[in-house]
Biotite code that builds the C-alpha atoms (Angstrom):
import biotite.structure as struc

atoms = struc.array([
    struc.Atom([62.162, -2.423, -98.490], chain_id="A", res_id=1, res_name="UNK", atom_name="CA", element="C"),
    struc.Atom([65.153, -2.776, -96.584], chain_id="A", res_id=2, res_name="UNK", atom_name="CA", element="C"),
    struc.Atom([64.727, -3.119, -92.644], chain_id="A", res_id=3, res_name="UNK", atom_name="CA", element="C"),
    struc.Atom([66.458, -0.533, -90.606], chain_id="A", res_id=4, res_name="UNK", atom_name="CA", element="C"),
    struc.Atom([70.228, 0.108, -91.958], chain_id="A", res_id=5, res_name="UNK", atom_name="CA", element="C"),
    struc.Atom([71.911, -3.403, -93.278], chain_id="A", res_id=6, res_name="UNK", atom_name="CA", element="C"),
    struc.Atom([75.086, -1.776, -92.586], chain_id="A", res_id=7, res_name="UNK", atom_name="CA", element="C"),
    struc.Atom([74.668, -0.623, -89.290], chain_id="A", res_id=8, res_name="UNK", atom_name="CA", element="C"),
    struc.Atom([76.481, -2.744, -86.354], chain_id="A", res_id=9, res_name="UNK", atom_name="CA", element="C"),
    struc.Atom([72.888, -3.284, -84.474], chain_id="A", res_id=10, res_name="UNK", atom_name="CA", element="C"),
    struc.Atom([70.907, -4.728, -85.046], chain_id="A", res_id=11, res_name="UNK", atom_name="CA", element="C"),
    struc.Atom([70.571, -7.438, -87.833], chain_id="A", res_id=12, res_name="UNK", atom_name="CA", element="C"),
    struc.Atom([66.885, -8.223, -88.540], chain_id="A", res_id=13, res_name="UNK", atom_name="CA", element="C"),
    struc.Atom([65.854, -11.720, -90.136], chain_id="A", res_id=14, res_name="UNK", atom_name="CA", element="C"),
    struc.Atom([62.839, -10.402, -92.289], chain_id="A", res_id=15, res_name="UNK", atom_name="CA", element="C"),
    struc.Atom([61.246, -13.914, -92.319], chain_id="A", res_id=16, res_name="UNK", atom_name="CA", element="C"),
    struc.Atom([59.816, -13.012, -88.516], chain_id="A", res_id=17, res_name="UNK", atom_name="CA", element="C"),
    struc.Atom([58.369, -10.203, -89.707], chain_id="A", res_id=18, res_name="UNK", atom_name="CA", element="C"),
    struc.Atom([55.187, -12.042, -91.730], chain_id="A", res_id=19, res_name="UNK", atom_name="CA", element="C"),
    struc.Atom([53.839, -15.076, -91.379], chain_id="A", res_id=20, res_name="UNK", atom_name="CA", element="C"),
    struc.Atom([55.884, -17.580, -93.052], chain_id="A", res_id=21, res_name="UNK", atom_name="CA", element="C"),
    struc.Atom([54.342, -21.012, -94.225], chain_id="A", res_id=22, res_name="UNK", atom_name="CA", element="C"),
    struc.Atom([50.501, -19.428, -92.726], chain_id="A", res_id=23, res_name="UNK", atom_name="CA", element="C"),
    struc.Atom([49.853, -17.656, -95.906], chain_id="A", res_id=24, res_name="UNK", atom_name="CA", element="C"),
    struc.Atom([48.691, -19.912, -98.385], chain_id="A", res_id=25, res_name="UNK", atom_name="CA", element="C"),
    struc.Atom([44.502, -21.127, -98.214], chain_id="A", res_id=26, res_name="UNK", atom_name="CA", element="C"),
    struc.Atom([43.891, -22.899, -94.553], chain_id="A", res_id=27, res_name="UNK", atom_name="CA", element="C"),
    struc.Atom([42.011, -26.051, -94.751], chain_id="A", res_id=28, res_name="UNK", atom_name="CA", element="C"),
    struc.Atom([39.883, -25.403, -91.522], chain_id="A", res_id=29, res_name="UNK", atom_name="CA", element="C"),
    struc.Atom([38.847, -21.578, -92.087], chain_id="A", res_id=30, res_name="UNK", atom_name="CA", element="C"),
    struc.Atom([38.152, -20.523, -88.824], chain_id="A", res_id=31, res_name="UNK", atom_name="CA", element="C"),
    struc.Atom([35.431, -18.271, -89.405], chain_id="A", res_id=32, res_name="UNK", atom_name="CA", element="C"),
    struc.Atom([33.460, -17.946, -86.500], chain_id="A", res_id=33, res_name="UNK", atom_name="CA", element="C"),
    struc.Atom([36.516, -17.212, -84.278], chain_id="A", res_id=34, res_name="UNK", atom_name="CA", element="C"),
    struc.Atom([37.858, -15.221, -87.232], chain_id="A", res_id=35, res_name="UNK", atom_name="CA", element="C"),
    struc.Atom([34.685, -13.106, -86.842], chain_id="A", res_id=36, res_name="UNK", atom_name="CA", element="C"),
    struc.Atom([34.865, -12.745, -83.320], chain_id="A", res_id=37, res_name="UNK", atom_name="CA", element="C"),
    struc.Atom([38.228, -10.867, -83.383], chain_id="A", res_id=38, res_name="UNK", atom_name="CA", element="C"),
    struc.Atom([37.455, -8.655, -86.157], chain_id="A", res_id=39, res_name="UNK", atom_name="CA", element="C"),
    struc.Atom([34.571, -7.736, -83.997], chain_id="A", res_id=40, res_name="UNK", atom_name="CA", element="C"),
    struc.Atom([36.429, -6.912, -80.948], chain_id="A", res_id=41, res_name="UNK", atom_name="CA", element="C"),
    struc.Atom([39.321, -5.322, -83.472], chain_id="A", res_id=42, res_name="UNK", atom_name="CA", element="C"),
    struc.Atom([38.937, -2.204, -81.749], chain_id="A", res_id=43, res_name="UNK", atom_name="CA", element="C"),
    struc.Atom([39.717, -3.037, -78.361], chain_id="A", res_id=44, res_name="UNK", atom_name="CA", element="C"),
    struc.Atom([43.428, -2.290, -77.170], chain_id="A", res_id=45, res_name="UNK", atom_name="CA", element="C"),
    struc.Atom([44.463, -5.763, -76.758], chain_id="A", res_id=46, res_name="UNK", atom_name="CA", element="C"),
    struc.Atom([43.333, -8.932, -78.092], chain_id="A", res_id=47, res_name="UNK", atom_name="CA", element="C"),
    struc.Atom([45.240, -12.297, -76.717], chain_id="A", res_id=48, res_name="UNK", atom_name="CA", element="C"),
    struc.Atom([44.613, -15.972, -77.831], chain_id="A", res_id=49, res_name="UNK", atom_name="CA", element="C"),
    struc.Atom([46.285, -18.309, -75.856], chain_id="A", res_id=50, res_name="UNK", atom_name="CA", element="C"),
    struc.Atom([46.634, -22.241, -75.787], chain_id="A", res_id=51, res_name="UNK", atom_name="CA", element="C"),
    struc.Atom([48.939, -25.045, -75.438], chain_id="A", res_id=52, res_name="UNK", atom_name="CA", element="C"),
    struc.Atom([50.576, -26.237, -78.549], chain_id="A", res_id=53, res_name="UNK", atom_name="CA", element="C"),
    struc.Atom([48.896, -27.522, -81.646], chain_id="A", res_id=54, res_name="UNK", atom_name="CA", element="C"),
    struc.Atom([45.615, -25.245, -81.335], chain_id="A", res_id=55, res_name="UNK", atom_name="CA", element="C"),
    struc.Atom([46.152, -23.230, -84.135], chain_id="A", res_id=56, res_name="UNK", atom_name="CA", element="C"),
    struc.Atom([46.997, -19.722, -82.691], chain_id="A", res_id=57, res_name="UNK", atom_name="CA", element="C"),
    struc.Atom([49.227, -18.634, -85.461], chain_id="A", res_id=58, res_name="UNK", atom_name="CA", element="C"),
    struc.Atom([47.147, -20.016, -88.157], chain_id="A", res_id=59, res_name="UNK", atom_name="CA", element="C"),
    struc.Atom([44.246, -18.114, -86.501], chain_id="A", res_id=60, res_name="UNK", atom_name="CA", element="C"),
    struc.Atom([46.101, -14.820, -86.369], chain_id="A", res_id=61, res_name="UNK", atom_name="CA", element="C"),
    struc.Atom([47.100, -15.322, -89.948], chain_id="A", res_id=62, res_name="UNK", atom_name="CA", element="C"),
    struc.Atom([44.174, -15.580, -91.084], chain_id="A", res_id=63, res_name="UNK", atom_name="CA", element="C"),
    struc.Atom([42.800, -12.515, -88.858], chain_id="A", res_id=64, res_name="UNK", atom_name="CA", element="C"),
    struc.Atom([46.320, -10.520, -89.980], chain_id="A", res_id=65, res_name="UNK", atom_name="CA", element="C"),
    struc.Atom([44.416, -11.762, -94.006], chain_id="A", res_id=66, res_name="UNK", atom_name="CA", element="C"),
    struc.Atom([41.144, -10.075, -93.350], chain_id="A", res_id=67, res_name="UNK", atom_name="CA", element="C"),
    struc.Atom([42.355, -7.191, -91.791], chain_id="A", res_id=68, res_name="UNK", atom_name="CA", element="C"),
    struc.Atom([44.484, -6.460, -94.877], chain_id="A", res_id=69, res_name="UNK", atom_name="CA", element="C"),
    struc.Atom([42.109, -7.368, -97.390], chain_id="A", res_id=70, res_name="UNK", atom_name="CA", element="C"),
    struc.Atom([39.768, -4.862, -95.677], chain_id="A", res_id=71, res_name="UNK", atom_name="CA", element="C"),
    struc.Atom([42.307, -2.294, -96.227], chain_id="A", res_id=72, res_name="UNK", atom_name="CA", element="C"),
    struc.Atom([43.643, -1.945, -92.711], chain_id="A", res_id=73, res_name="UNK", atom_name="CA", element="C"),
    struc.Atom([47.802, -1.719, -91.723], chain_id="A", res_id=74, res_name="UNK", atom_name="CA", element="C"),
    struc.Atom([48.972, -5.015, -89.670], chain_id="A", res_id=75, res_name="UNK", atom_name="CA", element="C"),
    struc.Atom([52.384, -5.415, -88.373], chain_id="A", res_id=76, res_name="UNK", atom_name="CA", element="C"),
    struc.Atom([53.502, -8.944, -87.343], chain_id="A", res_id=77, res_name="UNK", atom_name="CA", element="C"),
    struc.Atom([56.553, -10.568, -84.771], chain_id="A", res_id=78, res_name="UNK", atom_name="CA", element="C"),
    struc.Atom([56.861, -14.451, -84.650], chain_id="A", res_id=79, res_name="UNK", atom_name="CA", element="C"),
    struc.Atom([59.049, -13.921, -81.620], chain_id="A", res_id=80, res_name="UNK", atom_name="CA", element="C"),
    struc.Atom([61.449, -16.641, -80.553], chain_id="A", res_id=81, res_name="UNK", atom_name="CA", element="C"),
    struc.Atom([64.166, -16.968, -77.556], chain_id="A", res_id=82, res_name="UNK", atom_name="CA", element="C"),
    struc.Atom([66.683, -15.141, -79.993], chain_id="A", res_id=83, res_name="UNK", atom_name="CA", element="C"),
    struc.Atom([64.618, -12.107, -78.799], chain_id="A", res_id=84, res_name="UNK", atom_name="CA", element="C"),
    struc.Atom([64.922, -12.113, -75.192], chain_id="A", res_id=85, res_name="UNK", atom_name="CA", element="C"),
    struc.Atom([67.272, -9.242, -74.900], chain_id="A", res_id=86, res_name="UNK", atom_name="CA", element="C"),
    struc.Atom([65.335, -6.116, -74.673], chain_id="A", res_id=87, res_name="UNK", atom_name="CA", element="C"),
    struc.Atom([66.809, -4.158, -77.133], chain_id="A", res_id=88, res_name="UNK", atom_name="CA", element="C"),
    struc.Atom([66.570, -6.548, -79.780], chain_id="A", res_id=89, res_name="UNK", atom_name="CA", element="C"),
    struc.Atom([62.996, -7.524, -78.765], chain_id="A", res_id=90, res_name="UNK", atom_name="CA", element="C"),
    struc.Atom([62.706, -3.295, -79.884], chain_id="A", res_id=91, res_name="UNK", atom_name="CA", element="C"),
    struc.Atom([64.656, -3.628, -82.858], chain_id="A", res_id=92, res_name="UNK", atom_name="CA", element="C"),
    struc.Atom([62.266, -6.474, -84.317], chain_id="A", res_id=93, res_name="UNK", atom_name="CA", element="C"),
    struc.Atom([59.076, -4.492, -82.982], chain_id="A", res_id=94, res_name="UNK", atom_name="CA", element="C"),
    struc.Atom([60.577, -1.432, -84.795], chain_id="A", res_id=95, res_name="UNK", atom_name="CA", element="C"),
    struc.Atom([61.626, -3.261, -87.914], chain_id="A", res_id=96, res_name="UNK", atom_name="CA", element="C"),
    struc.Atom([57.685, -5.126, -88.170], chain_id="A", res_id=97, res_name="UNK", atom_name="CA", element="C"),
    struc.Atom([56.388, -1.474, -87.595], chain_id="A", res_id=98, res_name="UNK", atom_name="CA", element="C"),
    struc.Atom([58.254, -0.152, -90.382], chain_id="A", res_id=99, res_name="UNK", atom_name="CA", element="C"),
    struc.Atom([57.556, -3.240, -93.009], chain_id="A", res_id=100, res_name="UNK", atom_name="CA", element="C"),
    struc.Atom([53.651, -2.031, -92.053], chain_id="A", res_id=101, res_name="UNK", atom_name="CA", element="C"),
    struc.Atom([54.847, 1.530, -92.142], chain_id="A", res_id=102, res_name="UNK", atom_name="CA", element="C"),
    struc.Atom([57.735, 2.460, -94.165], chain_id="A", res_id=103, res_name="UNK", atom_name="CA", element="C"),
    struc.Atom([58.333, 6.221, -92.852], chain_id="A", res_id=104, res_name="UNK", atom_name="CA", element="C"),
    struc.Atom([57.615, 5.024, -89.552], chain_id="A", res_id=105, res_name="UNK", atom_name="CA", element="C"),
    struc.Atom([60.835, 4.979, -86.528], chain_id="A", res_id=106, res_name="UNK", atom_name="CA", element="C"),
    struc.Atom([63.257, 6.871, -88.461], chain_id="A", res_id=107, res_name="UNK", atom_name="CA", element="C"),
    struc.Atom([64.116, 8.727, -84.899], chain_id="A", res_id=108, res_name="UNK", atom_name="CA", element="C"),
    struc.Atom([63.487, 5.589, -82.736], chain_id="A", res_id=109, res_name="UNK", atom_name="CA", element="C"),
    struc.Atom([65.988, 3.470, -85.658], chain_id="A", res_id=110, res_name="UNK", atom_name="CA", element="C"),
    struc.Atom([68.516, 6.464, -85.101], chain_id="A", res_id=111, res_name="UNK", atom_name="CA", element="C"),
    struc.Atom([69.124, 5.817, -81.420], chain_id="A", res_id=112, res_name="UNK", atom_name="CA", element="C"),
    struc.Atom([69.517, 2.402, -81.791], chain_id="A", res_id=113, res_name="UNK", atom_name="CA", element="C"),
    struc.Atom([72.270, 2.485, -84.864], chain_id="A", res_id=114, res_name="UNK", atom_name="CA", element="C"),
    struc.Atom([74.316, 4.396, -82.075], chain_id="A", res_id=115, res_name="UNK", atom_name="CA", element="C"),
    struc.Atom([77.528, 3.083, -80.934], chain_id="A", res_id=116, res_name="UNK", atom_name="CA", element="C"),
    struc.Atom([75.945, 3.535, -77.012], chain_id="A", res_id=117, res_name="UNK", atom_name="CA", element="C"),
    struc.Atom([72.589, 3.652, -77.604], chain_id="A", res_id=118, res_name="UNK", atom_name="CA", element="C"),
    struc.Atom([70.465, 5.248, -74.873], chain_id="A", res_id=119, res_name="UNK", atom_name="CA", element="C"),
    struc.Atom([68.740, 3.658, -71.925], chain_id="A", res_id=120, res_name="UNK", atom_name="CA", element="C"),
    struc.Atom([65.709, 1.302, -72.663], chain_id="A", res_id=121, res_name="UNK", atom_name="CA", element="C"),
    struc.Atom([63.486, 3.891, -71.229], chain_id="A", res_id=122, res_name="UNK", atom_name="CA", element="C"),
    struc.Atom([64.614, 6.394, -73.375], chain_id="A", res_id=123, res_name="UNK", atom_name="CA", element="C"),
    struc.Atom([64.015, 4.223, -76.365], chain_id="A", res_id=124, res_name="UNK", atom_name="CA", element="C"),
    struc.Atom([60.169, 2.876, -75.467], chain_id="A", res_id=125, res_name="UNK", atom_name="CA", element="C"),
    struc.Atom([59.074, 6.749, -74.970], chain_id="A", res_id=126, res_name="UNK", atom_name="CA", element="C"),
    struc.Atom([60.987, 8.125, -78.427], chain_id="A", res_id=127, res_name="UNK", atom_name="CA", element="C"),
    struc.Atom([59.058, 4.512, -79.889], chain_id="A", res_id=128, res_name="UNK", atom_name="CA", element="C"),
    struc.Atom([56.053, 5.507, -78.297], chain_id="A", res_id=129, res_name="UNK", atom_name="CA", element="C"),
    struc.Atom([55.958, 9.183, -79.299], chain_id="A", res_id=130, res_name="UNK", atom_name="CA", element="C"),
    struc.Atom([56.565, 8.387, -82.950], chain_id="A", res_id=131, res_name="UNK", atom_name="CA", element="C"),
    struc.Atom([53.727, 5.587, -82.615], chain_id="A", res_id=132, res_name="UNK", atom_name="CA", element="C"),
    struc.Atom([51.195, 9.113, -81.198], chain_id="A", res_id=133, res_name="UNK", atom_name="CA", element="C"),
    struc.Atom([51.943, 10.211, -84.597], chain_id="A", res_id=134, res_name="UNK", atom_name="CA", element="C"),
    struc.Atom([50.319, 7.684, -86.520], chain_id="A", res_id=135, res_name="UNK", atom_name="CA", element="C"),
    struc.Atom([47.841, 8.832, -88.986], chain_id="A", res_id=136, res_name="UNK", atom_name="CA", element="C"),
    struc.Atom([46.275, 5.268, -89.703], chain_id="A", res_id=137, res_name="UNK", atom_name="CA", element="C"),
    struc.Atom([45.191, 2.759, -87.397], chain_id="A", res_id=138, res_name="UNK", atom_name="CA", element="C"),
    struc.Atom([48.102, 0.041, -86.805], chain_id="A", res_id=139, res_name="UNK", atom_name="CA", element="C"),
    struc.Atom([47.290, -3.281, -85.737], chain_id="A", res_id=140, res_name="UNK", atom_name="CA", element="C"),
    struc.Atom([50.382, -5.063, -83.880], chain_id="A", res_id=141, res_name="UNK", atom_name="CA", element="C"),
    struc.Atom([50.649, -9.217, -84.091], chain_id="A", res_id=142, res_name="UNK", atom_name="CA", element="C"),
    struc.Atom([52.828, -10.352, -81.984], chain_id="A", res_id=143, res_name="UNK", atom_name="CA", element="C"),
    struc.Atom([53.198, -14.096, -82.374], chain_id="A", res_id=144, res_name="UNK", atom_name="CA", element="C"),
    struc.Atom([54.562, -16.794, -79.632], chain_id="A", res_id=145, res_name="UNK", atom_name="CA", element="C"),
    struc.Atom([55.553, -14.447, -76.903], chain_id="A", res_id=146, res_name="UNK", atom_name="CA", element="C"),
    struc.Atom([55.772, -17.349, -74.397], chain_id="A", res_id=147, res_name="UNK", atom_name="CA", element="C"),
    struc.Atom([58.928, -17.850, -76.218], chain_id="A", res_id=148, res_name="UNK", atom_name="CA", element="C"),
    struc.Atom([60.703, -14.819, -75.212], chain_id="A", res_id=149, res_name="UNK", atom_name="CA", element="C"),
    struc.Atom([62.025, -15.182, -71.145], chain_id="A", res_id=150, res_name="UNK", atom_name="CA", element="C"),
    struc.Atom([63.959, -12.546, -70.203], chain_id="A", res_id=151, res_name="UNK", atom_name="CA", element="C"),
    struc.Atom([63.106, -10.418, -67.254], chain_id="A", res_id=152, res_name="UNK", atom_name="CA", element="C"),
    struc.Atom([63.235, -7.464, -69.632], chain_id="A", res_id=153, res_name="UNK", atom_name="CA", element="C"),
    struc.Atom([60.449, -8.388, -71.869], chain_id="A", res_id=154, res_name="UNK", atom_name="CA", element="C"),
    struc.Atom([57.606, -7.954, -69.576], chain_id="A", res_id=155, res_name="UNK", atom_name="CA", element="C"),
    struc.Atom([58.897, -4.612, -69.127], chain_id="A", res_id=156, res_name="UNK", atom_name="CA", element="C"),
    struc.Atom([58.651, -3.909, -72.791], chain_id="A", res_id=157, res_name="UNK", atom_name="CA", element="C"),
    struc.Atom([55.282, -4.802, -74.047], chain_id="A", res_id=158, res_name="UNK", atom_name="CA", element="C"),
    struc.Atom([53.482, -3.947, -70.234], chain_id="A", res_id=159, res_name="UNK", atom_name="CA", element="C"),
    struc.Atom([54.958, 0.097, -71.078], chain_id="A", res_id=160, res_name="UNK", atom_name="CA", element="C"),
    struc.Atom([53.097, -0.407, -74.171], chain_id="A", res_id=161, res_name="UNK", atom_name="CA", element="C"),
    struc.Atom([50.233, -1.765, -72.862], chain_id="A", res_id=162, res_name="UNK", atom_name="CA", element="C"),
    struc.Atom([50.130, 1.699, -70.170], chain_id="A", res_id=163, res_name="UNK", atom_name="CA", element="C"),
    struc.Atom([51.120, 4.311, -72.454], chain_id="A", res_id=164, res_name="UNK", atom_name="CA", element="C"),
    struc.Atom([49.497, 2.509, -75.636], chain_id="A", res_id=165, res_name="UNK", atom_name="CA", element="C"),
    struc.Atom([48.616, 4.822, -78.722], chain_id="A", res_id=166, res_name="UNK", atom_name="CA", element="C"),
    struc.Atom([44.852, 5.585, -79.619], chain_id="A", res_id=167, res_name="UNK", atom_name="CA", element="C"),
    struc.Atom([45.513, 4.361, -83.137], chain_id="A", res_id=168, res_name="UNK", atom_name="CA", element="C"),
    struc.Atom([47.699, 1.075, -82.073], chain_id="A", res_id=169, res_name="UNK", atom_name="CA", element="C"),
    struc.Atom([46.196, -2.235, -81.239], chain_id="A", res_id=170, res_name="UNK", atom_name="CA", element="C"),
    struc.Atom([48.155, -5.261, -79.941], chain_id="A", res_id=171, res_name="UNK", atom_name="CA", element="C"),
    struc.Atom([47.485, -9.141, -80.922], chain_id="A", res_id=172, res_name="UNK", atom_name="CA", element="C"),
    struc.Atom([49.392, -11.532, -78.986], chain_id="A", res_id=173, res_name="UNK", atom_name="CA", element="C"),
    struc.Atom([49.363, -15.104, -79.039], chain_id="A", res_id=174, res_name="UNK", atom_name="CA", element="C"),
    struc.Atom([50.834, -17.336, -76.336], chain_id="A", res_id=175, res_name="UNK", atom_name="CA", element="C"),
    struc.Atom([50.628, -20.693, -75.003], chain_id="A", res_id=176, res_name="UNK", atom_name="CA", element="C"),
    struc.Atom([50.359, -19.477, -71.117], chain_id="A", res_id=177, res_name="UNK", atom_name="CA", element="C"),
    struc.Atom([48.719, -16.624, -70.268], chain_id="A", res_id=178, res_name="UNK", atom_name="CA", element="C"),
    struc.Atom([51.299, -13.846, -69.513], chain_id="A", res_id=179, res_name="UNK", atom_name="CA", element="C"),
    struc.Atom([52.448, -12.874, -66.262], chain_id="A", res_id=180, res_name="UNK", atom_name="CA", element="C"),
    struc.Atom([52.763, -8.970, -67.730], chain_id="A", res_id=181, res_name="UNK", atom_name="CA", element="C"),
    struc.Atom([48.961, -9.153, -68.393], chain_id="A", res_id=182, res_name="UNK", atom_name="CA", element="C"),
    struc.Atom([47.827, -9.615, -64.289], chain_id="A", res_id=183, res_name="UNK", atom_name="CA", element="C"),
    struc.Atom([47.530, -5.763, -64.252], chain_id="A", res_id=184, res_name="UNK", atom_name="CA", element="C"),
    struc.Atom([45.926, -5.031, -67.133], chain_id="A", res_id=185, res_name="UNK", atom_name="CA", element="C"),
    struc.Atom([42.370, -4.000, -67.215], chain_id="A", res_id=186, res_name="UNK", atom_name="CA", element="C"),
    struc.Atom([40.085, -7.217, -68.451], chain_id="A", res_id=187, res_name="UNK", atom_name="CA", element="C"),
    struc.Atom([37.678, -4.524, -69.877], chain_id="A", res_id=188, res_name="UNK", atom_name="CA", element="C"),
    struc.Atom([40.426, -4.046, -72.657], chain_id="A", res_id=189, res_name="UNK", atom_name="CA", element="C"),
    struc.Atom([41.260, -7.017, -73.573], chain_id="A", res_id=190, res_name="UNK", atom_name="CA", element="C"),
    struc.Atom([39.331, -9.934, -75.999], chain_id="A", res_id=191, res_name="UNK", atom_name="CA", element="C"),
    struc.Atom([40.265, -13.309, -74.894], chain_id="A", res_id=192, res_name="UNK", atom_name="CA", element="C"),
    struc.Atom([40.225, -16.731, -77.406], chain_id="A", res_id=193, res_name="UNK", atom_name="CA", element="C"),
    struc.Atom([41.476, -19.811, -75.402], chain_id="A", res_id=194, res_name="UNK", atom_name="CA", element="C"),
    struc.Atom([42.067, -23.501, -75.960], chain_id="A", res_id=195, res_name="UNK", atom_name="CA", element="C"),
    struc.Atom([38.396, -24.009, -75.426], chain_id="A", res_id=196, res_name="UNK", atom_name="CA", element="C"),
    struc.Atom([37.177, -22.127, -78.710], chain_id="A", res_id=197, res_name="UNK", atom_name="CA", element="C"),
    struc.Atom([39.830, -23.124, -80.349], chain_id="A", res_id=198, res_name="UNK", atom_name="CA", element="C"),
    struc.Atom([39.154, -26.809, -80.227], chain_id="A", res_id=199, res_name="UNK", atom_name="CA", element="C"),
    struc.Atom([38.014, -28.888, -82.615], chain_id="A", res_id=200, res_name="UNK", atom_name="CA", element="C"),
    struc.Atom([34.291, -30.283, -82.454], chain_id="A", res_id=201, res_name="UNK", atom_name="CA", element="C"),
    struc.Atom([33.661, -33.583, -84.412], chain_id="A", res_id=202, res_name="UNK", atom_name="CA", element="C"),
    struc.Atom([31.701, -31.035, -86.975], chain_id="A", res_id=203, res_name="UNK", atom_name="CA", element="C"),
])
């Protein structure tokens, strides 16, 4: 499936950020339990593990982003990176993960952003967020080291999707700090898995 238009000026998408590269194959600590505990709380708008380096965030989310799939659900996934703190990008690679999930999705949304002068980043979240009303399946949303993305732009981003957030979409973000753009965000939403379950007992 090719990503957006290859020939268009903006943007160019790497497709390896759009899966989980290297997290695929069988992990030799399984995760279950924690596993378990996210599928549980799959249905609640947002669901955040954070952690300090070396905790195994990604591998957890890769194996969650495994079950979900094998249990027939759609999952989108973003390793983000500093590459993508420039707003529009940052939209580009959400659009471009949205449409490797769901390949009719963003034709409208991909339109305005192929423009020479595309429009204002406020015009581009709500025509993003209006085709992501019309979903007809549920859509889970991984969205992997944001900590790595600091632009004073990006809060703006994912906190407009976390106000105006689709019935059908659900977000998954890992990070190693907890981020600033959740403060506001009702705890009643959200599922959180820190560095304390994801530490290693001697078991």
């Amino acid at each position: 499936m090719t990503v957006l238009d290859p020939h268009a000026p903006w943007p160019i998408v790497l497709p390896g950020k759009l899966f989980p590269a290297g997290l695929d194959s069988p992990a030799l600590l399984p995760r279950e339990a924690l596993v378990e505990q996210l599928l549980h709380n799959r249905r609640r708008p947002l669901l955040l593990v954070s952690a300090p380096a070396g905790y195994g965030k990604s591998t957890l989310l890769a194996l969650l982003r495994r079950r979900l799939m094998q249990a027939g659900e759609t999952v989108a996934w973003l390793t983000c990176d500093e590459a993508d703190a420039e707003p529009r990008r940052l939209l580009a690679y959400l659009l471009a993960a949205l449409q490797r999930a769901v390949p009719e999705f963003g034709g409208r949304t991909a339109a305005l952003l192929r423009e020479s002068l595309p429009p204002p980043m406020d015009v581009l979240m709500e025509t993003l967020r209006t085709e992501l009303v019309g979903l007809r399946q549920d859509l889970y949303l991984i969205l992997d080291d944001v900590h790595r993305v600091n632009h004073p732009g990006f809060p703006t981003v994912i906190q407009y999707l976390l106000d105006n957030l689709p019935p059908r979409l659900y977000l998954i973000i890992s990070s190693r700090c907890m981020p600033q753009f959740l403060g506001d965000t009702d705890q009643r939403s959200q599922v959180l898995v820190g560095a304390a379950q994801l530490r290693l007992s001697r078991a």
